[in-house]
Residue, then its C-alpha position, 0 to 999 in steps of 0.5 A: x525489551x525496552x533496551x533493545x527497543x532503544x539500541x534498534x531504532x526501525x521494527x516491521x510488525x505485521x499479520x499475513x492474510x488469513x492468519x492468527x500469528x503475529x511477525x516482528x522484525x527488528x531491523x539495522x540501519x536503512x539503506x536508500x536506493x533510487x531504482x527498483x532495478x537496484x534491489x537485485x541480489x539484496x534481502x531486507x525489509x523494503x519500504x519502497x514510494x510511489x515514486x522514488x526520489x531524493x526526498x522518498x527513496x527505496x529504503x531497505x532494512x536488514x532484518x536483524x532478529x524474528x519473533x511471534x509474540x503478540x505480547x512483544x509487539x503490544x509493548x513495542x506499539x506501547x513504547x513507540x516514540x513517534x516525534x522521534x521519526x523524522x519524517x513530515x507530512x507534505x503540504x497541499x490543499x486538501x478539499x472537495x473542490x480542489x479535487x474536483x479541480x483535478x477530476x475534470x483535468x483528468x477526465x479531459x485528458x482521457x476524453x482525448x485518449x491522452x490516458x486510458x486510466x487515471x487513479x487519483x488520490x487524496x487524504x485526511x488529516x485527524x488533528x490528533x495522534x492516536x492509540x498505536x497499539x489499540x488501533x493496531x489490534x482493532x485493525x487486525x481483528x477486524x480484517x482478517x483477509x487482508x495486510x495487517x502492518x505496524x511500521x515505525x522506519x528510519x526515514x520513512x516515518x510509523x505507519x498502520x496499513x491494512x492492504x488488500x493487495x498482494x504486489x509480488x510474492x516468490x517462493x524459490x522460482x514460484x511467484x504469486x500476484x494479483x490484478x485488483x480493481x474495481x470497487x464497489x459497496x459490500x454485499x451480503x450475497x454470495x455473488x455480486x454484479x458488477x458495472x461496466x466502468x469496474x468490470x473494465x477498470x480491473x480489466x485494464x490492470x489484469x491485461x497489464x499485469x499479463x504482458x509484464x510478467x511475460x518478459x519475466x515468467x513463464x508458465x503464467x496461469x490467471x484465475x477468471x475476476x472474482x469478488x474479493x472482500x476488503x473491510x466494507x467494499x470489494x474489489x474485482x480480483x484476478x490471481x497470477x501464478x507464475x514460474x520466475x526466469x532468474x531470481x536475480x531478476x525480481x529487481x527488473x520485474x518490480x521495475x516494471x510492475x511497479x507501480x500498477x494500474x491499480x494505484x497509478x493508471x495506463x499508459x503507465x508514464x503518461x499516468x505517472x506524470x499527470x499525477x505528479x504534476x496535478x495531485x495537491x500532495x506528494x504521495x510518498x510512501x502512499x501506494x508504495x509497497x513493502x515486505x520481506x525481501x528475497x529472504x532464504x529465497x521468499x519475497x512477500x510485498x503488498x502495496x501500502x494501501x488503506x494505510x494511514x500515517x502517524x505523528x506525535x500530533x495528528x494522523x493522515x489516512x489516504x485513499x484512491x479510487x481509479x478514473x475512466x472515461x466515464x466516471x462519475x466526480x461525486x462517486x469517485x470522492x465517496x469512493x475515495x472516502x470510504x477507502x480512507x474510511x477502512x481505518x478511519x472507523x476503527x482507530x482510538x484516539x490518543x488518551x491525554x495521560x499518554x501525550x508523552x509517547 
C-alpha cells in the first residue's frame, strides 16, 4: 500500500449518506477546465470552486482504481503528506468587524432591491494541523446523515467535509437534487417551527432550482420543505426528482445550477459579483462541489460545505449563512460560527511526535 500511495498522488475517501461503507478512489493526473459546461461527456472525480479561474479551476480526476476498506483509508489518512499539495490559503482580514463591514454593504444593497439574497461567508484559521485519520473517523461517526469526504487532490489541496447537501445526482436519465435553507438550532421535537426570514430564504432557493431544472428535465416532481437534521442545526429541505433530456447535457445543467442560491444568492450574477468584490478572502474550492462524475452512467455531487481545509501548520474551517432584508448582523456571525463549529468540535490536534506527516 505504501508504494501505490507514492505512485498516486491524489485519492477521494468518502462515506454516502446513511451508510456503513466506506468509498476510496485512487485517481490520475488532473485535469483543469474553466467552464462547467465543459464537463460534457467526461467522468472522473470533479472537484469544482465556487467560482472558476486561472487560480481555482474545475479539476477533474480519472478514477483509477475502487476499494471499501475501512482499513486502506486509515493507512492512506495515516501516511498523508500534506506539505506536499501545493495548494495555499488566501489572505485577508478575518474578524467580527470586518464582517460587520460587508453585513451592512449587503443589507444595503438588498434594502434597494439591488439583491433579493446574499449568502456571506467567512472562516477560521486553527494555528495547528491536526489529526487526518482521527478527525476523519470522528467525523463520520458523528454524522450519519450527511457528505463524509477525505480529499488529498492535485491542485486543489487535502480537505475534510461533512456536506448536508446534495447538488446533483443521476442514475441513467433519473436525477435527484435539493433546494437547502434556512437554519436554525436543532430541536429535540419532532416538528420544528420556523421564522419567516427561513421559511423565505429556502423558498427563494427552492423556486430557483424549479425554473433551472425545467430547461433541463422533465417529469420535475418536489417534496413539500421539511426539516432536515446536519449535526447540531437544521435546514429547511425540499427533494427534486426529475427525468434528465440528454445525458450529455449535465455540463449545461451544472452551469447553470451552480452555484445555488443556497451558497451564493439571487439574482444569481448580481450575487456573485457582490461576493467577489466584498468577501475579505477568495473562496476557492469553499461551496464548490465534488463527486463522482458521469461514471457507467451515475453522477453524485454535493456542495463542499461544513468543509475544512488542511496544512502541514494550521487548518481553515469555513462557514456561511444567507442574508435578506431583514437579517439580524449579530445572528448571522453566530450562524456562520456554529456551521464552522460542526468540524470544529470534533477535530483532534496534531500529536508532536507525527509533526513529520
Amino acid at each position: 500500500m505504501a508504494d501505490s500511495i507514492d505512485k498516486i498522488g491524489s485519492w477521494a475517501i468518502y462515506r454516502k449518506p446513511h451508510e456503513k461503507e466506506v468509498h476510496i478512489l485512487s485517481l490520475g493526473k488532473v485535469e483543469k477546465y474553466t467552464s462547467l459546461s465543459m464537463l460534457k461527456d467526461k467522468t472522473g472525480f470533479v472537484m469544482a470552486p465556487f467560482l472558476p479561474t486561472d487560480v481555482y479551476p474545475i479539476c477533474l480526476y480519472p478514477i483509477v482504481d475502487i476499494q471499501n476498506s475501512w482499513e486502506t483509508a486509515a493507512q492512506i489518512a495515516n501516511n498523508i503528506d500534506i506539505s506536499s499539495f501545493g495548494n495555499t490559503s488566501t489572505s485577508g482580514k478575518e474578524s467580527k468587524e470586518e464582517y460587520g463591514l460587508i453585513f451592512d454593504a449587503c443589507i444595503e444593497a438588498l434594502n434597494t432591491h439591488t439583491l433579493q439574497k446574499v449568502v456571506l461567508s467567512g472562516r477560521r484559521t486553527l494555528p495547528y494541523a491536526i489529526e487526518v485519520w482521527e478527525s476523519y473517523k470522528r467525523a463520520c461517526d458523528t454524522f450519519d446523515a450527511m457528505y463524509i469526504s477525505l480529499l488529498c487532490l492535485e491542485d486543489c489541496g487535502v480537505w475534510i467535509g461533512a456536506s448536508p447537501e446534495l447538488l446533483l445526482s443521476i442514475d441513467g436519465d433519473q436525477g435527484r437534487t435539493v433546494a437547502l435553507a434556512g437554519t436554525q438550532e436543532r430541536y429535540t421535537q419532532e416538528s420544528s417551527t420556523w421564522d419567516k426570514k427561513n421559511i423565505r430564504e429556502q423558498a427563494l432557493v427552492s423556486s430557483y432550482i424549479e425554473n433551472v431544472l425545467s430547461a433541463y428535465a422533465t417529469d420535475v416532481q418536489h417534496s413539500e420543505p421539511y426539516t432536515a437534521t446536519a449535526g447540531k442545526l437544521q435546514h429547511r429541505k425540499t427533494d427534486f426528482h426529475f427525468r434528465l433530456n440528454a445525458m450529455n447535457r449535465i455540463g449545461e445543467l451544472l452551469e447553470s445550477l451552480h452555484p445555488t442560491p443556497a451558497v451564493c444568492g439571487l439574482p444569481k450574477e448580481k450575487a456573485l459579483s457582490f461576493i467577489t468584490s466584498h468577501e475579505y478572502y477568495d473562496r476557492g474550492y469553499y461551496t464548490g462541489f465534488l463527486g463522482v462524475l458521469n461514471r457507467q452512467g451515475k453522477t453524485e455531487l454535493y456542495v463542499n460545505l461544513r468543509c475544512m481545509q488542511l496544512f502541514a501548520d494550521k487548518t481553515q474551517l469555513y462557514g456561511g449563512s444567507g442574508l435578506l432584508p431583514t437579517s439580524d448582523k449579530e445572528s448571522e456571525w453566530i450562524e456562520i460560527n456554529k456551521k464552522m463549529d460542526t468540524l470544529g468540535s470534533i477535530i483532534q490536534p496534531l500529536k508532536k511526535a507525527n509533526v513529520h506527516r
